[in-house]
N, C-alpha and C positions, 0 to 999 in steps of 0.2 A: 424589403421589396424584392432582393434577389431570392429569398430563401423564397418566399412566396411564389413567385413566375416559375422559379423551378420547379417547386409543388405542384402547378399544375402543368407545367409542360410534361412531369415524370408523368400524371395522371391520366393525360392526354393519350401519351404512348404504351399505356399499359392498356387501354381502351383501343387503340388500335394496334396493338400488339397478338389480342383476343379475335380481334374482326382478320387479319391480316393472316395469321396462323392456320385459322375456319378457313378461308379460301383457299390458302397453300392442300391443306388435306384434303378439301370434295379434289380443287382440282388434281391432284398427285394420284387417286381413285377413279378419277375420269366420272364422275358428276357432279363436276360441278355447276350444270346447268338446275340442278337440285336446290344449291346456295344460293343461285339466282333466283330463281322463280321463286323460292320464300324469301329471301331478301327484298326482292322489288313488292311483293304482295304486302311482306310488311310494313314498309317506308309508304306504300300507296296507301292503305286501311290507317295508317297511320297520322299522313298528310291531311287524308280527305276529312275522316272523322274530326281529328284533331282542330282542323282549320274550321268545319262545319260548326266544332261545339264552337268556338272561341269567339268564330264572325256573329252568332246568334247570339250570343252573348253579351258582346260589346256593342250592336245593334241598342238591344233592349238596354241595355247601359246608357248608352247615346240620346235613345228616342224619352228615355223616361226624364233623361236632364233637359232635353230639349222642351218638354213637355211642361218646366216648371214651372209655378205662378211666379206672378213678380212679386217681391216680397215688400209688402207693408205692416202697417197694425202693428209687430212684432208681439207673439203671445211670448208667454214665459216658457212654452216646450219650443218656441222657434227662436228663443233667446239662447236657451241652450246648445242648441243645434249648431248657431250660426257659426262657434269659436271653431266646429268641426269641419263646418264650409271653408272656412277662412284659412285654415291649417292645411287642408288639402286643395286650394284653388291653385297653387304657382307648380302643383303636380300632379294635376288633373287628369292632363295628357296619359302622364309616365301611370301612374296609379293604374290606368286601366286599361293600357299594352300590358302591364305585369298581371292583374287580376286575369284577365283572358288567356294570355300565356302560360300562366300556369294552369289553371283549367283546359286549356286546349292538347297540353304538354297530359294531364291527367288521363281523358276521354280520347286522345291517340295510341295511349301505350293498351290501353283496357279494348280499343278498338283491332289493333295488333293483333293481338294473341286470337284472336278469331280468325286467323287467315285459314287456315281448313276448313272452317264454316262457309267462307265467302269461296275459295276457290272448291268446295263441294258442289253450290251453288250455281257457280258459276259455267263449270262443267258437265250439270247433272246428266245424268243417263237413266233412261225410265225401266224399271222394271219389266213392265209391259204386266203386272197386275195390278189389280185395284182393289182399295177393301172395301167389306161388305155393305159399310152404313154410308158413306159418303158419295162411292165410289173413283176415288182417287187415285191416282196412280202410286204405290209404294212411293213413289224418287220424291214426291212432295212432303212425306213426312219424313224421309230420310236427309232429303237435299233442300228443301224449302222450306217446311215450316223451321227448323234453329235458325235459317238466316232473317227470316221475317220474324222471331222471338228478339234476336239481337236487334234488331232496327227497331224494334216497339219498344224493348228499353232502352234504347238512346234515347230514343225522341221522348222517352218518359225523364229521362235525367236531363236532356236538355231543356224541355218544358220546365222543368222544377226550376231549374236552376234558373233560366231565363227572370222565371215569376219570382223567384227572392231577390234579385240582383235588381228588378225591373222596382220589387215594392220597394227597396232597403233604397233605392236611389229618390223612387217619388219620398219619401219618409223626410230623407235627408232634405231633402231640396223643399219640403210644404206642401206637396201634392197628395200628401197622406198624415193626416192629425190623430192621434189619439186621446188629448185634453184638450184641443182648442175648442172655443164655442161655435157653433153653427156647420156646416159640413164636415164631414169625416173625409171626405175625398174630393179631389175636382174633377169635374167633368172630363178631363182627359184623362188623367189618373185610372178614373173608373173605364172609361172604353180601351185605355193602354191593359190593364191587367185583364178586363172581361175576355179581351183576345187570348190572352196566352191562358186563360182557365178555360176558354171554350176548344185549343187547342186541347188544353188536359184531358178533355172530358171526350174529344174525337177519339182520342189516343185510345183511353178507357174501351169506347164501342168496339175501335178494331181488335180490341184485346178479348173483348168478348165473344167476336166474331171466330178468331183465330183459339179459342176457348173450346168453340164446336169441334172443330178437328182434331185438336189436343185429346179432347175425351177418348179419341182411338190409340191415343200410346200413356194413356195415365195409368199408373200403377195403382191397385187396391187388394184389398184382401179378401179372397172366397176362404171357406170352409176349407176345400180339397187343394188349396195352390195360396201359397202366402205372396207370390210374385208375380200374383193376377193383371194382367196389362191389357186394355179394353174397353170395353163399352161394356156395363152391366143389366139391366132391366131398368134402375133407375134414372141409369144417367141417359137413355135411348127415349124412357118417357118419361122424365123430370127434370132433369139437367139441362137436356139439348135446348128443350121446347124452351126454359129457366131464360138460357144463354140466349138464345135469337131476340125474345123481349128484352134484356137486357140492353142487348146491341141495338133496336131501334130508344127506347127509352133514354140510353146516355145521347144518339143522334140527337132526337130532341132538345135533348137540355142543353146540348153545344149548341144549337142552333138558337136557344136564347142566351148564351150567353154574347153569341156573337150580335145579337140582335141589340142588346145593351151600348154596341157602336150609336145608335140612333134615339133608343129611349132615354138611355142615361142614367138607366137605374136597377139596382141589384134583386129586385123583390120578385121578379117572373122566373132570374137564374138558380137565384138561391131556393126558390119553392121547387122548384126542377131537380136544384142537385139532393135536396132533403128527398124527393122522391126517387131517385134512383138507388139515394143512400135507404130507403125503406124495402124497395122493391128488393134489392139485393139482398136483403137479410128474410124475406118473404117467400119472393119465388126461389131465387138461391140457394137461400139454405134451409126456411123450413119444410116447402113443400115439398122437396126428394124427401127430407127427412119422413114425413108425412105418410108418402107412396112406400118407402123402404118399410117405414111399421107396419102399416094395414095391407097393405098389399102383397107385398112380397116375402116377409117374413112369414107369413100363414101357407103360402105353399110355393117354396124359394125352388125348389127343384124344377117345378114345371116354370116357373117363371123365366128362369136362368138359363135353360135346356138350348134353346137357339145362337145365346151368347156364348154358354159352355163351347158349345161345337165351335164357332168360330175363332175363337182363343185356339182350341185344341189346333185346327188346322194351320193355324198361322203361325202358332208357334213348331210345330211339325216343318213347314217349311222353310222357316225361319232360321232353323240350326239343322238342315237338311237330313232328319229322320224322318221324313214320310215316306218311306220308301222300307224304313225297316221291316223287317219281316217275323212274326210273329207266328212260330209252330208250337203245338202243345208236344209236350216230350215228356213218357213214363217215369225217366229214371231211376226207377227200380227194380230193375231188368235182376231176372234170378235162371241163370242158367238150368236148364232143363235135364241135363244128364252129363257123363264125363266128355262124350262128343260133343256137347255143346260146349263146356267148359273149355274145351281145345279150339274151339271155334274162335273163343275169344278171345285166348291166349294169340294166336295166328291176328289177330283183327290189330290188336294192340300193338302189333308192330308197325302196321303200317296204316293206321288213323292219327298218331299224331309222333311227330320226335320230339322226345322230351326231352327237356333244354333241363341237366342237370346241372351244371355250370351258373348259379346265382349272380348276375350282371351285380350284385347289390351287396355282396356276401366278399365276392374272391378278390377285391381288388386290392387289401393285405396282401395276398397273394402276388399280386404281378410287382408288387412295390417291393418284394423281400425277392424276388427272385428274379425279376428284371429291371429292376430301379439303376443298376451296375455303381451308377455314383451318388450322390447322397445331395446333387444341386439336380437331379431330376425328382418328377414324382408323376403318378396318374393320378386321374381323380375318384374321389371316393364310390361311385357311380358307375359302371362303364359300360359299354356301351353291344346291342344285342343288332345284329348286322348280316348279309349271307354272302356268301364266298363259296366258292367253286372248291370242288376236292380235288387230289390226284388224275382223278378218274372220269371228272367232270360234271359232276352232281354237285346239286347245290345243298350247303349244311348251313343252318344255326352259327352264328361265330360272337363269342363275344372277343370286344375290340377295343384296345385303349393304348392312348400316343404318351410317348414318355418328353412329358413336358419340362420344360425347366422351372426350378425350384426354387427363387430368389433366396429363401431363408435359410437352403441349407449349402450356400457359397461358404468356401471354408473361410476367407478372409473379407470380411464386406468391409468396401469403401465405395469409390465414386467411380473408379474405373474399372472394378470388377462386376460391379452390379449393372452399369448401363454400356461398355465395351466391349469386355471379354465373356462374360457369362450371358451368350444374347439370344440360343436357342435352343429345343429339345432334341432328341434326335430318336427317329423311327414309331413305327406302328408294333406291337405285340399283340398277337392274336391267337385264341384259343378255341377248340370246338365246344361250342355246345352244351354237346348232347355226351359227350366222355372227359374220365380223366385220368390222371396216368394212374400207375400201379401205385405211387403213394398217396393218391388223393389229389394231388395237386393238378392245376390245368394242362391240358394235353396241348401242350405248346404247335400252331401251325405257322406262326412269325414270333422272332424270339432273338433276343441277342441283341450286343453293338459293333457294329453296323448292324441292323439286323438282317436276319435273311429266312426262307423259307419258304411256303406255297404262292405265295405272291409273286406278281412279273416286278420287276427292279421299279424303285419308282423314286424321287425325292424324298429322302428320309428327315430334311433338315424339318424342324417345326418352329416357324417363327411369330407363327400365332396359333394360339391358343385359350381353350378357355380358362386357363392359369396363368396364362399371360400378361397381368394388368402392367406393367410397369414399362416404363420407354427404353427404347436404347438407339445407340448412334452407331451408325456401322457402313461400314463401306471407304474409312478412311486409311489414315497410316495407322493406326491401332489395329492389331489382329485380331480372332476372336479363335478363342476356345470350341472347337469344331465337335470332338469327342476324344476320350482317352480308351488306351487301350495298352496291354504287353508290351508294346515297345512306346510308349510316353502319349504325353498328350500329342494331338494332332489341330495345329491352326487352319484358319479358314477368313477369308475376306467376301463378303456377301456379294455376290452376283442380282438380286434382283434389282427390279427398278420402282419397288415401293418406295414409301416414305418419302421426304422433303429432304431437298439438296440443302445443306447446312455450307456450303462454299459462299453463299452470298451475305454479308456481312449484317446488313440488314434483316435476315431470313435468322443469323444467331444470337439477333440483339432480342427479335420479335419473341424465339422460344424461352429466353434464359428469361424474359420478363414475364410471358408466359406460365412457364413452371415453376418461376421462382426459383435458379437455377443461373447463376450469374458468371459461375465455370463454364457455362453453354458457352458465352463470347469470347472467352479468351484462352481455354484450356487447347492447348498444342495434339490434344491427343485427336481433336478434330481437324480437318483441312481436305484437300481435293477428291471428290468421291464422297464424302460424309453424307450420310441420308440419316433420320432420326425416323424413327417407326415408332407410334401409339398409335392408340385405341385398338386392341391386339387382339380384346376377346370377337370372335364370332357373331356376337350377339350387339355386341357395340357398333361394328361395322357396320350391319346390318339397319339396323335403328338410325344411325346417321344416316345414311345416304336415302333412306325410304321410311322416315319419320310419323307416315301418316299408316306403317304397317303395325301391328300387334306381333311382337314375335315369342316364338314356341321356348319355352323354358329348358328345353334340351336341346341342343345341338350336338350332331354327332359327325365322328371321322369315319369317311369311306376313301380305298383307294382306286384312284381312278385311270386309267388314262397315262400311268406313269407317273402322278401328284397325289399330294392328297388334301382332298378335301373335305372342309368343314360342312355340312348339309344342315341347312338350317330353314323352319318351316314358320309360315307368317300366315296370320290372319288381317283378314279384313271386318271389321267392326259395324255396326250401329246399334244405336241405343233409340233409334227410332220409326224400328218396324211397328204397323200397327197390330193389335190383339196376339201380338207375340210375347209372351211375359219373360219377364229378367230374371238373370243370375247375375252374380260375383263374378268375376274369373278367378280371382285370387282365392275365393272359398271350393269354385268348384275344383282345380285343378290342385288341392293339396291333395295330399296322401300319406302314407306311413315314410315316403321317402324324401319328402321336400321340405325333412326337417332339418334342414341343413347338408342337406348332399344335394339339392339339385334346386333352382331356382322353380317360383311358380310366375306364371304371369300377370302381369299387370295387376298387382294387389286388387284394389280398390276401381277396377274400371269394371261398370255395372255396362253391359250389351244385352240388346236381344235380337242378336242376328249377327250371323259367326260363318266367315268362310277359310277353310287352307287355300287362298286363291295363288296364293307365290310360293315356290321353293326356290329358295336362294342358295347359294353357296360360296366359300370363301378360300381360296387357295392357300394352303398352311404356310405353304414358302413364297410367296409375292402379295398374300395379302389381297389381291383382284376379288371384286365382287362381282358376282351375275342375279341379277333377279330372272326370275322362268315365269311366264304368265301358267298357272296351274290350271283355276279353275276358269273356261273359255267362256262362261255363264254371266260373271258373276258385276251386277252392272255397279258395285262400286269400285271394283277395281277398276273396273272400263273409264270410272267416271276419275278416277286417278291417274290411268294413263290418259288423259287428256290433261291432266294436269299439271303432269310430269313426262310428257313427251319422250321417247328415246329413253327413258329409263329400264324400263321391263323388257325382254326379249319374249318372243311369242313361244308358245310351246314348242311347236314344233323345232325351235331349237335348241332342246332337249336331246342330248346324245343319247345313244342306246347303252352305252357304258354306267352315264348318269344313272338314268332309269333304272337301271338294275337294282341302284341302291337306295332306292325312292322309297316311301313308306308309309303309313298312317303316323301321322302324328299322336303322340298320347295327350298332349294337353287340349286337342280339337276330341276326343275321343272318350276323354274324361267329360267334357263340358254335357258330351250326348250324352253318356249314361246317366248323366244326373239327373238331364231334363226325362231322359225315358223311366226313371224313377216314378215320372208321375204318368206321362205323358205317350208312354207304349199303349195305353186304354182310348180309345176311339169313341168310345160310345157317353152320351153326355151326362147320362143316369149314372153308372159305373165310376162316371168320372166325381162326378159330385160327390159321393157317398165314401170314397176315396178305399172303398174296400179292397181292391186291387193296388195298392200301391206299394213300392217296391222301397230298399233301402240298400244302401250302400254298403257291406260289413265291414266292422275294422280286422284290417290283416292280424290274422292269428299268430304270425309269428314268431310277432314283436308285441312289448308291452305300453307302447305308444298312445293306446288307444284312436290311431287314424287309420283312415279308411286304406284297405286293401287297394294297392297299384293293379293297373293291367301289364300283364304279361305278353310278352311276343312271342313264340311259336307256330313251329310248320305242323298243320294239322287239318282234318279234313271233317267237315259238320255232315249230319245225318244225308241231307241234298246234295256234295260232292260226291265226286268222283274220285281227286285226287285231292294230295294234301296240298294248301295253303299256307303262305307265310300271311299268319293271322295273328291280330292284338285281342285278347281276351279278357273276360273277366265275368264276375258273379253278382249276383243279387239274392236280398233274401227277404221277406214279408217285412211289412212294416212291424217293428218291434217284437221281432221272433227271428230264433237262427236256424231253423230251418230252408232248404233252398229253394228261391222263388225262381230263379231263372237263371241263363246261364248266357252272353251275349259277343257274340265273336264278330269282324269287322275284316274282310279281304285287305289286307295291310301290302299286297304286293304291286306295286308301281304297275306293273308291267302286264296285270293279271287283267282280263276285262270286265272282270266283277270286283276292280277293286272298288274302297271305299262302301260295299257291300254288306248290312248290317244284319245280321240274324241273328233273333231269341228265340231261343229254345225255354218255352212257360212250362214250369215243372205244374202237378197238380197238387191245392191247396187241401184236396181232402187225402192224400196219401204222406202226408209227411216225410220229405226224402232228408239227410241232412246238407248243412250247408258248411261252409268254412270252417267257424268257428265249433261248431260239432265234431266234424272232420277230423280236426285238432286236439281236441278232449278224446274223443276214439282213440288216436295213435297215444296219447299222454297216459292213460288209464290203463291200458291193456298191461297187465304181470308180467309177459315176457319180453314186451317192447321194452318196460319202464327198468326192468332188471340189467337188462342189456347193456340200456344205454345208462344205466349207473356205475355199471363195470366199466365201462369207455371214461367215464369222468371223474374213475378213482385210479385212473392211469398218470400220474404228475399233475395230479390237481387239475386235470383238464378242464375245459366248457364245452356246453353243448349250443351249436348256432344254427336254427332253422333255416333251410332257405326256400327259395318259394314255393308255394302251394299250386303247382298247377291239377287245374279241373279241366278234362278231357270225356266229353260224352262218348260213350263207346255202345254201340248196339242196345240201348233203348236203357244204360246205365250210366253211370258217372264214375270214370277212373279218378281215385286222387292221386298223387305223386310230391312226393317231397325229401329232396335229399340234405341230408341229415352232415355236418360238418364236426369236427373236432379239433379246437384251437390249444396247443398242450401248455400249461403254465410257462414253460422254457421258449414257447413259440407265438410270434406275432401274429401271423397267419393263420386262417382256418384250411382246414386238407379236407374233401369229403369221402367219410367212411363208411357209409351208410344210405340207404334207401328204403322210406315208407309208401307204403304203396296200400289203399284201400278202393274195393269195387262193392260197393252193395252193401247186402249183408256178409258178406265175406269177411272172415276173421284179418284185421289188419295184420302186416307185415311187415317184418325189416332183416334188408337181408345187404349184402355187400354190396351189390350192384342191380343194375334197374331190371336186367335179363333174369336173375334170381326171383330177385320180389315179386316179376310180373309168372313164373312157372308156379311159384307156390301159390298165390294169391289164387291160383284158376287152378291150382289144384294136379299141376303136370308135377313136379317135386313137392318132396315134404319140408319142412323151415330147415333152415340149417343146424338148428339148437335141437341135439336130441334124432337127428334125421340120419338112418347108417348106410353107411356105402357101401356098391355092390362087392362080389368078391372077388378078391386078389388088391382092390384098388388100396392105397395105402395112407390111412388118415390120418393127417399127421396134428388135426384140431381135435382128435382124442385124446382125454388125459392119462396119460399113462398111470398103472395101478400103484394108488394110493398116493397120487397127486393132489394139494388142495385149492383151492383158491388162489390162495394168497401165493404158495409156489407160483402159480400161473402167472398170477402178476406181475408176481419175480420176475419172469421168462419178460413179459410181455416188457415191463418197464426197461430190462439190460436192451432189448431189439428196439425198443424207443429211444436209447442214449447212443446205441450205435448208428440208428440209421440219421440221430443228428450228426453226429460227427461226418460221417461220411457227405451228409449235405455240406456243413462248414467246410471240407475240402473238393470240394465239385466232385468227389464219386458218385456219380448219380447211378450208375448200376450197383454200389455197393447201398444206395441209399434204398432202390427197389426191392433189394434183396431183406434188406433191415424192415421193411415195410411189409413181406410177405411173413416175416418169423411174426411180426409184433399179429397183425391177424390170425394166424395161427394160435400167438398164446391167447388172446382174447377170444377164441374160439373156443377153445381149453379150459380157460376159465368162467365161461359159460355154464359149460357142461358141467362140471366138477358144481358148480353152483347149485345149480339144477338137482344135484345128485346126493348133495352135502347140506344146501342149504343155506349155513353160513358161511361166510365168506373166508371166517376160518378154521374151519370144520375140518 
């Protein structure tokens, strides 16, 4: 008996241990009026429901015993019966407080989990449009019809249930026979059940009723859009018209079964419900079926033409592309003489800055050479940002926080994982658009402490998105702050996150919690102790604003002296009318989200998508802000009603913030996929699906997934000046040629941001696209030569990095810089630059200034190209050098300028960097000139 009560007193407080913990964190966060409001919403949906099934239940439990015959005669089925009666009469009572209870206990928790539904509902905010066939205001299929679906099936589960509990009690009790001679039911019997089937049968009409409006967010399949969401030709005039007779026909038949209170008999309900059950399979289902053969299939295009358009425009507005803009663009612009050629040459500098620097590619890179200790690390991904220069012009930056490393603590136990190893320390930031003399990032923040272009700011990092694991800080335990030349350096946390761990109850609630039972008693905790989870950015975020969709990246900007986490949210439905659906998890994948960077929300199907919040997250206190983004947008409106004080209004939005504001790529991704189909306006075009675009998989990986969009400052044909823009490509359906090319105003602060333009290449001049592009640079004899020289240097590899497409004067620049990781080295250095405009002979040359002179024809390649005189080449091979000499050269200036990296000579490492170019320059030539390699 003791071992038992303890069982569940443990169980008791492991239950509120969970609930007790939840409110210590909203409130430590400062919303916890968050935990309330779905707290009380779910304890009330839960009560109400709960009690409503249970009292309807036990009702019809009640009235149907009440309702018994007195028993005589005894047959041999109420012989049997009676031992059943007799078994359960001295528990009558109990029997069915517990039946109910547990049913009510069921129909509250399933009632529950709708509290977004009821408080969407309950708060709705109207669109202020209506659609085309109803004319209803959007907020009713977003915000009313799911709460009016959830209500039709209760009352459908509570009808059922009523009517089996209601027969199984007449059965039991004699008011229902199935072998005795003479009546099958009695007269009460029969009027008790006629009520709850004439209930059934109400339920059924509203359902039918609520059938008609549904038609405007059903999904079906056309020819040109498999994610068709709408009203079709059939369902406008076979469906609708189906459903309205439907809905008076089941009226009817409830009306006799209610009518059976007085007649007494089943044979007016039951003819009633056989005709509803005929009508249904008649008008229902044959007759669309019917109209769909003869009618519509004979000439589907004109048929469909009025619903086409309306789909198109709803979903256009729907995922806010009707506003994109659609130019026809040559791109295959052929300079007209060498002054034009110069013209180009001149344009290309200042139409877009090419971000040579692969966010995707270098981050080997910051890990081998800013990692400093082996319990940090960045992540594989990093991040594309803009920052101010010397001089005060804004550059490209990629950007990544050196977080801490659970896995690579030299000694893991209990007190180095959650005490002393508790944060990252600093930001590392590189330009762009250059990189140093050896290839590697042109360091603008660097080092620990770090220091640099940046105004001083908080370098500690205590959250992050590597951060999943908890720790306790703030006690008599020091923590490992950073090391450096003169030893490590402690540090005691000054912020005021996390939960004060001094109250004893507060270390009983975590250790039972995390299952961590050193939490209560371990010394290393005491006065000042605060204990810090849910660390990542993305966690935070989703707790305290549960009803947001959040963006699968979140990125570090410094701000203000801090730094913070900037992370972007969506608002959702899945019940705009004649806007058709996507995935999110399918559309937001790409070549990079296979395992470097989260997608969102796998499996949540929308069709209608806003950035209404940017949120952010202070790396060292952890404070969350949500920003109201988009001021439109009425389901966020109808959330801040929901959540009161939660969101701040734009306008309190710093100008600091702003700077570092941006398109999101997972809101950006979702449009290009829907403008895949959906750029075409016209309802003919749309049908026939001729015009339809496709996604390429990025060339320059073997993944086979679609190409990422890229961030770059760059300026489209209608600018004036360049923009920090998210780009990317399209190419015909099932051809790699390029269909389009579509860039998006990515800058906060721009007043065209969020600003969509495609540039339509033309289908009759076949320009190429990506994957062409790619085959171009891979195919060419003196590219493919080159870069086999580079990769017979220590076994090297060769790593593409991205492919940016920049329209330039009625052409298409490509760009893609070319990396080389050496057998001996982790990291990829970039050595190289392919650059293609036109018909112009590809290039690859050392740097982007090179490729873009030769390419347009101002210098000649540098393979085979002689300098003027006196000037002194030192990438000539001296007489009677071979190859493989060369490589000699090249591989000694490759082992020195390692060494000198293993000793931080980094001018000795530049220097080692310039001979290794020069022999590979060498051994070009000498190739070129010999042939074989060792000729």
């Amino acid at each position: 008996m003791t071992l038992g009560v303890l069982a569940v007193l443990a169980m008791l407080f492991v239950m509120f241990a969970g609930f007790w913990t939840d409110w210590l964190w909203y409130r430590s966060v400062k919303y916890s009026s968050v935990f309330t409001t779905t707290l009380w919403t779910k304890i009330g949906l839960f009560f109400s429901f709960g009690v409503l099934m249970a009292v309807a239940v036990g009702v019809n439990v009640w009235l149907a015993h009440r309702l018994r015959p007195p028993l005589s005669a005894m047959s041999v089925e109420q012989q049997s019966l009676d031992r059943y009666r007799m078994g359960i009469a001295p528990f009558k009572k109990w029997a069915l407080i517990a039946v109910t209870a547990v049913i009510g206990l069921i129909a509250g928790a399933s009632a529950s989990g709708e509290w977004r539904t009821w408080l969407q509902w309950v708060n709705a905010v109207p669109f202020g449009k209506t659609d085309p066939q109803f004319g209803m205001d959007i907020a009713f299929y977003t915000f009313d019809l799911p709460w009016y679906r959830f209500l039709l099936s209760f009352g459908f589960a509570c009808a059922v249930l009523c009517l089996v509990a209601a027969a199984l009690t007449h059965y039991l009790y004699g008011g229902l026979r199935l072998t005795s001679p003479g009546s099958r039911a009695t007269a009460a019997a029969t009027g008790h059940l006629s009520v709850l089937l004439g209930i059934f049968v109400s339920l059924k009409a509203i359902a039918y009723w609520l059938d008609r409006y549904g038609l405007a967010v059903k999904s079906s399949g056309l020819k040109s859009a498999d994610n068709w969401t709408g009203l079709r030709y059939v369902d406008a005039n076979a469906y609708l018209p189906a459903k309205t007779i439907l809905f008076f026909i089941a009226a009817i038949c409830a009306v006799l079964f209610f009518a059976t209170l007085w007649r007494r008999t089943w044979q007016l309900p039951v003819i009633g419900f056989g005709l509803m059950v005929l009508s249904a399979i008649l008008i229902g289902g044959l007759y669309p079926a019917i109209v769909q053969k003869f009618q519509v299939q004979p000439n589907e295009q004109a048929k469909e033409a009025p619903y086409i358009k309306q789909n198109i425009k709803a979903t256009r507005d729907a995922y806010d592309i009707q506003n994109s803009e659609v130019t026809p663009y040559k791109g295959d612009y052929k300079p007209a003489d060498k002054a034009d050629s110069q013209r180009l040459r001149d344009d290309a500098d200042t139409t877009a800055s090419m971000r040579l620097l692969d966010p995707n590619v270098v981050s080997p890179a910051f890990q081998q050479q800013q990692q400093v200790r082996g319990y940090y690390q960045f992540p594989s991904t990093l991040d594309v940002d803009r920052y101010k220069d010397k001089d005060g012009a804004e550059q490209d930056t990629v950007i990544g926080l050196r977080e801490l490393n659970i896995a690579g603590i030299p000694e893991r136990n209990w007190i180095n994982d959650h005490f002393k190893y508790t944060h990252g320390y600093g930001a590392v930031a590189a330009k762009g658009t250059e990189a140093s003399d050896g290839g590697g990032p042109k360091y603008t923040e660097s080092d620990l402490p770090a220091k640099g272009q940046l105004p001083p700011y908080q370098q500690r990092v205590y959250y992050g998105e590597k951060t999943s694991q908890y720790s306790i800080v703030g006690g008599p335990q020091k923590e490992l702050d950073y090391s450096d030349d003169s030893g490590e350096k402690s540090y005691s946390y000054r912020g005021k996150s996390g939960v004060n761990l001094s109250n004893p109850v507060n270390r009983a609630a975590y250790a039972a919690a995390f299952g961590e039972p050193q939490i209560l008693y371990s010394g290393a905790i005491g006065k000042g102790s605060r204990i810090l989870y849910n660390r990542t950015p993305k966690e935070r975020v989703e707790a305290v604003a549960p009803w947001l969709t959040i963006d699968g990246d979140a990125y570090p900007a410094v701000i203000d002296g801090r730094i913070k986490w900037i992370v972007d949210a969506y608002t959702t439905s899945n019940g705009y009318p004649y806007a058709s659906r996507t995935t999110l998890g399918d559309s937001t994948a790409d070549s990079l989200t296979d395992g470097q960077r989260a997608v969102v929300a796998q499996q949540n199907q929308v069709n209608y998508i806003r950035n209404s919040v940017k949120a952010t997250v202070d790396a060292y206190d952890g404070s969350v802000k949500l920003y109201q983004w988009d001021e439109k947008d009425p389901v966020l409106k109808t959330w801040m009603k929901s959540f009161p004080g939660t969101v701040e209004k734009k306008s309190a939005i710093s100008p600091a913030l702003k700077e570092h504001l941006r398109y999101p790529q997972d809101l950006f991704k979702v449009q290009r996929q829907l403008l895949t189909t959906y750029h075409v306006t016209d309802p003919g075009t749309f049908y026939t699906g001729s015009e339809r675009w496709q996604i390429p998989n990025d060339p320059t990986t073997k993944s086979g997934n679609a190409v990422p969009p890229y961030y770059l400052s760059m300026k489209m044909p209608d600018q004036k000046n360049r923009a920090f823009s998210l780009t990317t490509t399209f190419t015909p359906n099932k051809r790699d040629n390029l269909g389009a090319f579509m860039a998006v105003d990515a800058n906060a602060t721009s007043g065209d941001y969020g600003k969509i333009r495609l540039l339509k290449l033309p289908s009759q001049t076949p320009v190429p696209g990506p994957q062409l592009v790619q085959s171009k640079f891979n195919s060419d004899p003196n590219i493919a030569n080159e870069l086999n020289i580079l990769k017979k240097l220590g076994d090297s590899e060769i790593e593409y990095g991205n492919l940016l497409t920049v329209p330039l004067d009625g052409g298409l620049l490509y760009v893609e810089p070319v990396y080389l990781r050496g057998a001996n080295t982790n990291y990829p250095l970039l050595k190289k630059v392919l650059v293609s405009y036109g018909d112009n002979k590809p290039v690859l040359e050392d740097s982007l200034k090179d490729a873009l002179d030769v390419v347009f024809g101002k210098k000649a390649p540098s393979t085979g190209a002689e300098n003027p005189p006196g000037d002194q080449d030192t990438s000539r091979p001296p007489s009677g050098q071979t190859v493989q000499q060369a490589l000699g050269d090249a591989q000694k200036a490759y082992e020195e300028g390692e060494k000198a990296r293993a000793s931080g000579d980094w001018a000795g490492y530049g220097e080692a960097q310039k001979k290794l170019k020069a022999a590979l320059d060498r051994a070009a030539k000498a190739s070129e000139k010999g042939g074989k390699p060792g000729s």
